[in-house]
Backbone as CSV, one residue per row, in Angstrom:
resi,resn,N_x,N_y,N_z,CA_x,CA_y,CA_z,C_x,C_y,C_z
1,UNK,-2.176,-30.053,34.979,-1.373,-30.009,36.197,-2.164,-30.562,37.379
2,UNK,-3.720,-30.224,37.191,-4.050,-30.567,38.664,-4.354,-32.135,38.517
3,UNK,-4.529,-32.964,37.797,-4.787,-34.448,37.195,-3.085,-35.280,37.498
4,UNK,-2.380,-34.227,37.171,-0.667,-35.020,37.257,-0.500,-35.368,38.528
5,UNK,0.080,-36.288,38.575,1.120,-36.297,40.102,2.133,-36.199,39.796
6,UNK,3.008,-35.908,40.947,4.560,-35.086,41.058,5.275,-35.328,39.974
7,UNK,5.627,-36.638,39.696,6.916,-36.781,38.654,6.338,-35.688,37.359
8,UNK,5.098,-36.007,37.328,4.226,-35.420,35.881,4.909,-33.880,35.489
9,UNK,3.723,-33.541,37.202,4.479,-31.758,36.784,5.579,-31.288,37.326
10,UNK,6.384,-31.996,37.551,7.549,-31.984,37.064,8.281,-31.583,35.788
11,UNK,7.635,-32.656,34.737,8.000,-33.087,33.715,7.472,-31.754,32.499
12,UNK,5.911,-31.809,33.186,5.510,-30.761,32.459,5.770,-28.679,32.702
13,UNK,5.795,-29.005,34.000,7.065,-27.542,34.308,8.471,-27.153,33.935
14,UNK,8.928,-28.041,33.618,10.466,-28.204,32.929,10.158,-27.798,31.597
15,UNK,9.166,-28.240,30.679,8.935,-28.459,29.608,8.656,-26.720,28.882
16,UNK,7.599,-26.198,29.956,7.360,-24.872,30.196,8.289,-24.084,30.327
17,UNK,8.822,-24.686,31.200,9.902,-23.382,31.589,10.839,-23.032,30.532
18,UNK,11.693,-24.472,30.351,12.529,-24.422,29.195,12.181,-23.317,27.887
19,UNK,10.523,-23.655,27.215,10.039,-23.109,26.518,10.400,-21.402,26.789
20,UNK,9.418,-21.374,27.810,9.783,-19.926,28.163,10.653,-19.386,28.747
21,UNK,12.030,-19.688,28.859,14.011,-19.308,28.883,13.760,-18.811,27.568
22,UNK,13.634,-20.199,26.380,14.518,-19.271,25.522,13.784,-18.259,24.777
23,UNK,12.264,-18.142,24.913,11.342,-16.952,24.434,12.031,-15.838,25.254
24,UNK,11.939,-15.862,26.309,12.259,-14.482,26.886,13.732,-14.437,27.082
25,UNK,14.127,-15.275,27.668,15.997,-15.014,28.070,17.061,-15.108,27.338
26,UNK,16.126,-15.608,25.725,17.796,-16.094,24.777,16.765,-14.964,24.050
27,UNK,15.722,-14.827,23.511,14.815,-13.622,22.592,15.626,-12.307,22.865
28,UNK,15.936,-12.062,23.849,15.977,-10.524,25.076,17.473,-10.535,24.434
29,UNK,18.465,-12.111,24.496,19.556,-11.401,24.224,20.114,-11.086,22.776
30,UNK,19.313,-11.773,22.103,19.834,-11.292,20.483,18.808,-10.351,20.359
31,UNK,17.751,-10.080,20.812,17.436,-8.574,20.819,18.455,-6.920,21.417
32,UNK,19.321,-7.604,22.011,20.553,-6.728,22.736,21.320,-6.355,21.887
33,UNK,21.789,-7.427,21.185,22.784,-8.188,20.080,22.126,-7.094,18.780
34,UNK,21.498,-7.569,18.633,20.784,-6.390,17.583,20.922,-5.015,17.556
35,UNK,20.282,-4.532,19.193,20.584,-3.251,19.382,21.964,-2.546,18.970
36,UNK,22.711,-3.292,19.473,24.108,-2.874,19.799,24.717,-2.870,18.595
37,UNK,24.521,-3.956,17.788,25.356,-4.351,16.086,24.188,-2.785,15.632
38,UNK,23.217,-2.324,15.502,22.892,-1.277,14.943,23.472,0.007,15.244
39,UNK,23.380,0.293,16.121,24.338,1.532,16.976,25.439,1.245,16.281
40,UNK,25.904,0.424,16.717,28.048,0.105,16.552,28.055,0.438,14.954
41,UNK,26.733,-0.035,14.082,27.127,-0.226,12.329,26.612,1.429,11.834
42,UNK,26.217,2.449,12.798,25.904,3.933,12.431,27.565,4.306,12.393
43,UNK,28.438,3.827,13.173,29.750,4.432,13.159,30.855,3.808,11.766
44,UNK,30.691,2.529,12.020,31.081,1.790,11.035,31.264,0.507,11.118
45,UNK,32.039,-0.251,9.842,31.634,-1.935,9.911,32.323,-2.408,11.361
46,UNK,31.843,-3.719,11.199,32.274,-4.531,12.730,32.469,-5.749,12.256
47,UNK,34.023,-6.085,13.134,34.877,-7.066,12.580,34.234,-8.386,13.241
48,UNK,34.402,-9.681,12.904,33.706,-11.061,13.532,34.276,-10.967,14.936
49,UNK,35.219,-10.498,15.298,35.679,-10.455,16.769,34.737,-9.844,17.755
50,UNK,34.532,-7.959,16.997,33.570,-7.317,17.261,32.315,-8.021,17.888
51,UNK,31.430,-8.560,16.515,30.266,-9.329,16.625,30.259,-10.309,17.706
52,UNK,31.412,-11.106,17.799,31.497,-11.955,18.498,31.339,-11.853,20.363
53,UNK,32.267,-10.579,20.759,32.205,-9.904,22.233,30.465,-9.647,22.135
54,UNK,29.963,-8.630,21.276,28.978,-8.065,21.123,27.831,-9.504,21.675
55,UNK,27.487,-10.897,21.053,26.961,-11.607,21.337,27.224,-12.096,22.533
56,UNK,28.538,-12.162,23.021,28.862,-12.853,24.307,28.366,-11.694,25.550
57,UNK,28.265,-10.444,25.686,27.992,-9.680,26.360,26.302,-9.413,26.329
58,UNK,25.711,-9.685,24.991,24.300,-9.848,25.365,23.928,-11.153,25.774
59,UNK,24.799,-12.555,25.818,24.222,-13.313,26.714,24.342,-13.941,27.867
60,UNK,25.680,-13.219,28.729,25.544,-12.375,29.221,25.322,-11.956,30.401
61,UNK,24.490,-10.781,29.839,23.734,-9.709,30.465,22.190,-10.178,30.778
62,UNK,21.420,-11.207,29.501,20.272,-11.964,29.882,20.452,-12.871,30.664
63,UNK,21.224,-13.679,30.384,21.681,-15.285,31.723,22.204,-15.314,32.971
64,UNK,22.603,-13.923,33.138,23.908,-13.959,34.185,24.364,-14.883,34.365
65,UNK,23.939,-15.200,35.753,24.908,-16.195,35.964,24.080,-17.810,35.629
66,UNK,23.132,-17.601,35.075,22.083,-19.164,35.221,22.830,-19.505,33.745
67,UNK,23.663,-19.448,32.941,24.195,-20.179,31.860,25.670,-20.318,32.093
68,UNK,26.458,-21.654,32.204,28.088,-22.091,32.027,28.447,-21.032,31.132
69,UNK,29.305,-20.148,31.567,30.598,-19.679,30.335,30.576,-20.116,29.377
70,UNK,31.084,-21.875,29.859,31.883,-22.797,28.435,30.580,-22.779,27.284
71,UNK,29.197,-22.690,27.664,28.154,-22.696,26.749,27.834,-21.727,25.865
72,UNK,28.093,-20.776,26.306,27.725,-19.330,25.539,28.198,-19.450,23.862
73,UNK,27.687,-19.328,23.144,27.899,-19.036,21.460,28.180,-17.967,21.085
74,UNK,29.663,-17.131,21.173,29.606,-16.215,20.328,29.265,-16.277,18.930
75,UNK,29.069,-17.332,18.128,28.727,-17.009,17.105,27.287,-17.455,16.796
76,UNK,26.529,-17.239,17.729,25.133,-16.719,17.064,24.698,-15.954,16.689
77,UNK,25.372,-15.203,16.349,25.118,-14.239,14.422,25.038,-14.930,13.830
78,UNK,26.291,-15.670,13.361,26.767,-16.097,12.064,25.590,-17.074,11.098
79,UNK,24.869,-17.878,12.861,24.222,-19.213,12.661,22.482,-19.153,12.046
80,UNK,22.235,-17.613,12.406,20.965,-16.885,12.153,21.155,-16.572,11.348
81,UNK,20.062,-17.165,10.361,20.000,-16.503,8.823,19.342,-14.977,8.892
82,UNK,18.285,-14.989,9.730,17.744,-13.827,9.243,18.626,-12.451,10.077
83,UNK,19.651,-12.285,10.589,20.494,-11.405,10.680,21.183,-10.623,9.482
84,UNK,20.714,-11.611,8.591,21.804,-11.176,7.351,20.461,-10.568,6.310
85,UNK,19.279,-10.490,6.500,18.253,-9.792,6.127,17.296,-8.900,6.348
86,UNK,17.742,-7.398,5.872,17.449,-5.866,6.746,15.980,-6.596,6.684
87,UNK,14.971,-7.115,6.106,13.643,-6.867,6.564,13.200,-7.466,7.655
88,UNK,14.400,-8.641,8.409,13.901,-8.413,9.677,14.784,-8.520,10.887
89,UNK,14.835,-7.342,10.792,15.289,-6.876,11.902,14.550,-6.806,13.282
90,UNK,15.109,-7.374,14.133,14.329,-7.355,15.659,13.321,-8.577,15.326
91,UNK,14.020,-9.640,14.288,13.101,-10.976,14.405,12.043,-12.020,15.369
92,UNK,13.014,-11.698,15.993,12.289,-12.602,17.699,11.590,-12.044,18.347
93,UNK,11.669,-10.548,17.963,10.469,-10.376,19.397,9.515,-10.320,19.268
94,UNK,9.133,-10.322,18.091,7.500,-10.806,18.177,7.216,-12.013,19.170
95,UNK,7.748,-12.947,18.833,8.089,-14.283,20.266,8.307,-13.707,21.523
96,UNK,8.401,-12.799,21.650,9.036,-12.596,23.076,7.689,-11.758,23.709
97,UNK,7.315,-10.668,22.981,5.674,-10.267,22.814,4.798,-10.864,22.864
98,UNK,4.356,-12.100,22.033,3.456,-12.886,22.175,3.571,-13.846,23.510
99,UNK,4.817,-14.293,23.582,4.843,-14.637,24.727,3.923,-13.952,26.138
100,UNK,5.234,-13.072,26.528,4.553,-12.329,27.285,3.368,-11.345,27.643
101,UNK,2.752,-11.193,26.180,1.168,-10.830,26.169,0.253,-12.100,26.522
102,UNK,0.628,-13.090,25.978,-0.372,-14.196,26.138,-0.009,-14.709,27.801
103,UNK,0.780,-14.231,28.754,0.871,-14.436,29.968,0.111,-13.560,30.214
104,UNK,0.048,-11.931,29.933,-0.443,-10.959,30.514,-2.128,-11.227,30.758
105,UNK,-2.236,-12.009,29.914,-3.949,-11.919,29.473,-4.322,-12.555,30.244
106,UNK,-3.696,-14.194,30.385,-3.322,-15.167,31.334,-3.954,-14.549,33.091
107,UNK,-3.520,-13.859,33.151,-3.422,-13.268,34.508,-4.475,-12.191,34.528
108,UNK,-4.592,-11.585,33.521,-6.006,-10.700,33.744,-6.971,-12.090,33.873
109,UNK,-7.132,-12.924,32.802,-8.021,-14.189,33.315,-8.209,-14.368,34.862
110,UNK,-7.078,-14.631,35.614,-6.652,-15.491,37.323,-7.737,-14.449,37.636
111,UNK,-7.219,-12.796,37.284,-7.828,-11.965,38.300,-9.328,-11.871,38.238
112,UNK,-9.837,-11.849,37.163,-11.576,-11.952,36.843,-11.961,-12.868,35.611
113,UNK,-12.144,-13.642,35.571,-12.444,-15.097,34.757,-13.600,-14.682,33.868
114,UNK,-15.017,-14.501,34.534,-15.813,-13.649,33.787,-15.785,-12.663,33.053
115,UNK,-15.014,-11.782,33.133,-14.946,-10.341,32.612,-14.284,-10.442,31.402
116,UNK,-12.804,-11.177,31.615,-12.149,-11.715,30.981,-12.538,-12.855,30.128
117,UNK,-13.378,-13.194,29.640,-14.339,-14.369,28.874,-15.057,-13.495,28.103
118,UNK,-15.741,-12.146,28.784,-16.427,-11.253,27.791,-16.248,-10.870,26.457
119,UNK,-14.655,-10.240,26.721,-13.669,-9.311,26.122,-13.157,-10.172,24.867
120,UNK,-12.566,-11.762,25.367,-11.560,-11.990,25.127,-11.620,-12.327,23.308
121,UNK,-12.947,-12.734,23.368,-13.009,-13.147,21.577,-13.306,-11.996,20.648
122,UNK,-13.645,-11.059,21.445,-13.550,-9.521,20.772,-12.362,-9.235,20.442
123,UNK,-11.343,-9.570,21.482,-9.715,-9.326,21.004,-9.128,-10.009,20.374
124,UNK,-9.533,-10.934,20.357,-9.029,-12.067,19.505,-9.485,-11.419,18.090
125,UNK,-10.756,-11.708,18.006,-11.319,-10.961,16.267,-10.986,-9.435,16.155
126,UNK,-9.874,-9.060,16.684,-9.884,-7.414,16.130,-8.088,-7.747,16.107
127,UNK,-7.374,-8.836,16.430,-6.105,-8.767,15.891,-5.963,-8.417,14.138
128,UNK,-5.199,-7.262,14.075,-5.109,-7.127,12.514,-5.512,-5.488,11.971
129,UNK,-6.173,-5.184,13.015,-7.343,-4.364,12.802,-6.336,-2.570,13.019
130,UNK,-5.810,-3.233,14.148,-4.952,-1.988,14.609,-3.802,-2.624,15.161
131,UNK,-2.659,-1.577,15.759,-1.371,-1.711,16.095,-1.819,-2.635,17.974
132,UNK,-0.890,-3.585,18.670,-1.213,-4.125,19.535,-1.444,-2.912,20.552
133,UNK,-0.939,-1.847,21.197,-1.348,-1.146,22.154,-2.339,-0.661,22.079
134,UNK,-2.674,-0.301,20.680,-4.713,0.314,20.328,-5.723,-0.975,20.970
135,UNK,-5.485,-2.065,20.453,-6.537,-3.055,20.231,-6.384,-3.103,22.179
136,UNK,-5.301,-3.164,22.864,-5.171,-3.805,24.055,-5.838,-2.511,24.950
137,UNK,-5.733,-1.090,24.466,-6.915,-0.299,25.270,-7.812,-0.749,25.283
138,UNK,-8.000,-0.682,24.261,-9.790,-1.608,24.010,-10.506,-2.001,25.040
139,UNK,-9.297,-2.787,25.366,-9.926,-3.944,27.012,-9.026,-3.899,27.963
140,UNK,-8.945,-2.465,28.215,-8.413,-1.850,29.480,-7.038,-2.364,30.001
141,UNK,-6.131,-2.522,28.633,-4.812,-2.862,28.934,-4.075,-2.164,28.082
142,UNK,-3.296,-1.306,29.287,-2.224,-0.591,28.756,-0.719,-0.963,28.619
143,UNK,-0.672,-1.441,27.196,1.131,-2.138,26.989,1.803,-1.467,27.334
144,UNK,2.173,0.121,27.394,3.542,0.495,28.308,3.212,0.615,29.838
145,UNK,2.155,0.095,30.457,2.415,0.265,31.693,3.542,-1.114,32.232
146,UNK,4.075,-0.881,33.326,5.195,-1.989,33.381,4.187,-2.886,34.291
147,UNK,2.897,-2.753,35.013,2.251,-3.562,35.803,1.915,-4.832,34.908
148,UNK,1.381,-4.549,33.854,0.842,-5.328,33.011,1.773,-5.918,32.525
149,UNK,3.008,-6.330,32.529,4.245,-7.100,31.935,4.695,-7.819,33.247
150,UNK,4.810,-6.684,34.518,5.097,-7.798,35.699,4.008,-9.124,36.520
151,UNK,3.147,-8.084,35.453,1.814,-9.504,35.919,2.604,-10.516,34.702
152,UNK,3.144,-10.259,34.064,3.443,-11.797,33.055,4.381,-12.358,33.448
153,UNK,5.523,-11.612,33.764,6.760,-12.120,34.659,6.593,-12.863,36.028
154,UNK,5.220,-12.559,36.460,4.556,-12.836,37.522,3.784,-14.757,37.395
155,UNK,4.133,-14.900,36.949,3.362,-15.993,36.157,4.232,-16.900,35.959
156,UNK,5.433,-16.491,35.139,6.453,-17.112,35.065,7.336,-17.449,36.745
157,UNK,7.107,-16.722,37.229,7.988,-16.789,38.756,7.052,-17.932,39.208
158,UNK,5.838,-17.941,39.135,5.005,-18.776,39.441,5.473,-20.209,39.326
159,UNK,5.021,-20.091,38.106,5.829,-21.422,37.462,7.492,-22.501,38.046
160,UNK,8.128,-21.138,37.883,9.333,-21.478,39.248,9.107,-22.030,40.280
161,UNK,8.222,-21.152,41.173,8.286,-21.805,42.393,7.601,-23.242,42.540
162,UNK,6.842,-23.552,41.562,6.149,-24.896,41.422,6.652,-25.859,41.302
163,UNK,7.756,-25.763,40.112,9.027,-26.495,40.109,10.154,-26.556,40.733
164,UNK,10.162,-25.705,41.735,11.323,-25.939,42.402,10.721,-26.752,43.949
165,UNK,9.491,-26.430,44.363,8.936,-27.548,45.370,8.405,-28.644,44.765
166,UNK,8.261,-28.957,43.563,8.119,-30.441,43.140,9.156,-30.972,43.305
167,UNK,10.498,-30.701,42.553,11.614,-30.959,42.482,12.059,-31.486,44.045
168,UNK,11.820,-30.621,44.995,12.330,-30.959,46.061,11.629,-32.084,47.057
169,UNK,10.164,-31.882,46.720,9.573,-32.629,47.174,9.862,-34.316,47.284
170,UNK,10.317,-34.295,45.531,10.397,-35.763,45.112,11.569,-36.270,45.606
171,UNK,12.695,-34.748,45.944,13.916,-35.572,46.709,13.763,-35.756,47.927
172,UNK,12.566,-35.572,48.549,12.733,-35.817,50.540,11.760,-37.077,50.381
């Protein structure tokens, strides 16, 4: 980014961003989609109509208003194979986790570069070892605190605002 000129990161913020919409904003909504088809299938089956509202209301509820109506897919169930296979259930969010952990870390980096260089190949070599919230005490990061997720969301807003004054820039 700092080597690019405008059109560049532009090009390369779009590229990003895009990436990270559909990790977090399309991930989040068939993670909804999921929720809800589990609940709804404790009572009983659910008709393609069912499924169908069910998908259109989790996307939604992630896009508001930043996705056209006419675009929305109710049938992204149908189109996902692994919906139709109990072992994985809640498929994506590992993507949506990694995502947003690998921002989180991201940003512990911004805040202390050194400290964060210490740690970091220790965490790296102990993936496997234990469940992610054990290993992330480790090095003084607590996954249910919500600070440590809005520092990742934090990052991403970032990113926004970069692209939206490039963008504008190149139009004045």
């Amino acid at each position: 980014m700092k080597q690019a000129n405008r059109q560049e990161q532009v090009v390369i913020l779009e590229a990003a961003l895009q990436g990270t919409c559909q990790v977090v904003v399309d991930v989040s909504s068939r993670f909804l989609f999921e929720q809800c088809v589990f609940e709804k299938r404790k009572q009983r089956e659910l008709s393609i109509d069912e499924l169908n509202q069910l998908m259109l209301e989790a996307q939604k509820e992630t896009y508001g208003d930043g996705l056209d109506e006419d675009v929305l897919h109710p049938y992204m169930w149908a189109v996902k194979q692994h919906y139709y296979n109990a072992a994985r259930s809640y498929y994506n969010y590992p993507y949506m986790f990694g995502q947003l952990f690998g921002l989180g870390l991201y940003a512990r980096y911004q805040q202390d570069p050194e400290a964060f260089k210490q740690g970091y190949d220790k965490l790296l070599s102990s993936t496997g070892m234990a469940n992610a919230a054990t290993l992330a005490a480790r090095f003084g990061i607590d996954l249910r605190a919500e600070e440590f997720w809005q520092h990742s969301l934090d990052i991403i807003k970032h990113d926004i605002d970069l692209f939206v004054a490039a963008v504008q820039e190149m139009k004045s």
